[in-house]
C-alpha positions as CSV (number, residue, x, y, z in Angstrom):
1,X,104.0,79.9,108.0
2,X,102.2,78.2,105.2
3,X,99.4,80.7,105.5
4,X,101.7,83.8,105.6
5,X,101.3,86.5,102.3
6,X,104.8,87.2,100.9
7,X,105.0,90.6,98.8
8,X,108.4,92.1,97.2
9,X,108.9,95.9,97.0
10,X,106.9,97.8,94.8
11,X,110.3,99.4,93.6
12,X,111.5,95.5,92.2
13,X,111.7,95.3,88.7
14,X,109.6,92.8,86.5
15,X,112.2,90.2,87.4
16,X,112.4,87.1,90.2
17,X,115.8,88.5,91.3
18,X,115.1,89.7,95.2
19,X,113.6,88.7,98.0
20,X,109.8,88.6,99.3
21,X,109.0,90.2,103.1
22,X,106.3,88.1,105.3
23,X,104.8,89.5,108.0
24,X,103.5,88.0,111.1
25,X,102.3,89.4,114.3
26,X,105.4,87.3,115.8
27,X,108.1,87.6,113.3
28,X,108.8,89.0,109.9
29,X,110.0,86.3,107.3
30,X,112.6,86.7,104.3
31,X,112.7,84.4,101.3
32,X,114.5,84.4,98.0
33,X,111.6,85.2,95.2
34,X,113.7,82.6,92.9
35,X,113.4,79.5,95.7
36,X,110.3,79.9,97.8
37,X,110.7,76.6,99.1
38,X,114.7,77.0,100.6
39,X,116.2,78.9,103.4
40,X,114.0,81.2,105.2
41,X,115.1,84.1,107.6
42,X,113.0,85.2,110.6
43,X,113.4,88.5,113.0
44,X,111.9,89.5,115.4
45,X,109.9,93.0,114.4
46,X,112.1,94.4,117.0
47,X,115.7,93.0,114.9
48,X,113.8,93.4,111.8
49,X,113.4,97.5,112.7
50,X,117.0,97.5,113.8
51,X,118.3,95.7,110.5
52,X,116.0,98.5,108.6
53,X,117.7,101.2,110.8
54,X,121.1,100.6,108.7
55,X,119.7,101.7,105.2
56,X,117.8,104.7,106.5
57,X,121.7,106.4,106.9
């Protein structure tokens, strides 16, 4: 993961105040923008779709 490019939505405003999206051919990768070094959340692509699926209603 320490190679892994991290970009936050192009619809973020100017501040550090959401999360960054890495993607892997493996897994996608959630951090908080404010603590890059903390907690990290991995999917699968396959949960990571299926998580996306709920805010497309």
């Amino acid at each position: 993961m320490g190679d892994l490019i991290y970009r936050k939505s192009s619809r973020s405003m100017t501040g550090e105040s959401c999360v960054e999206v890495g993607n892997s051919p493996k897994a996608i990768y959630i951090r908080d923008s404010k603590n890059r070094q903390g907690a990290i959340v991995k999917f699968t692509h396959k949960s990571w779709g299926e998580f996306l699926k709920g805010f497309s209603m």
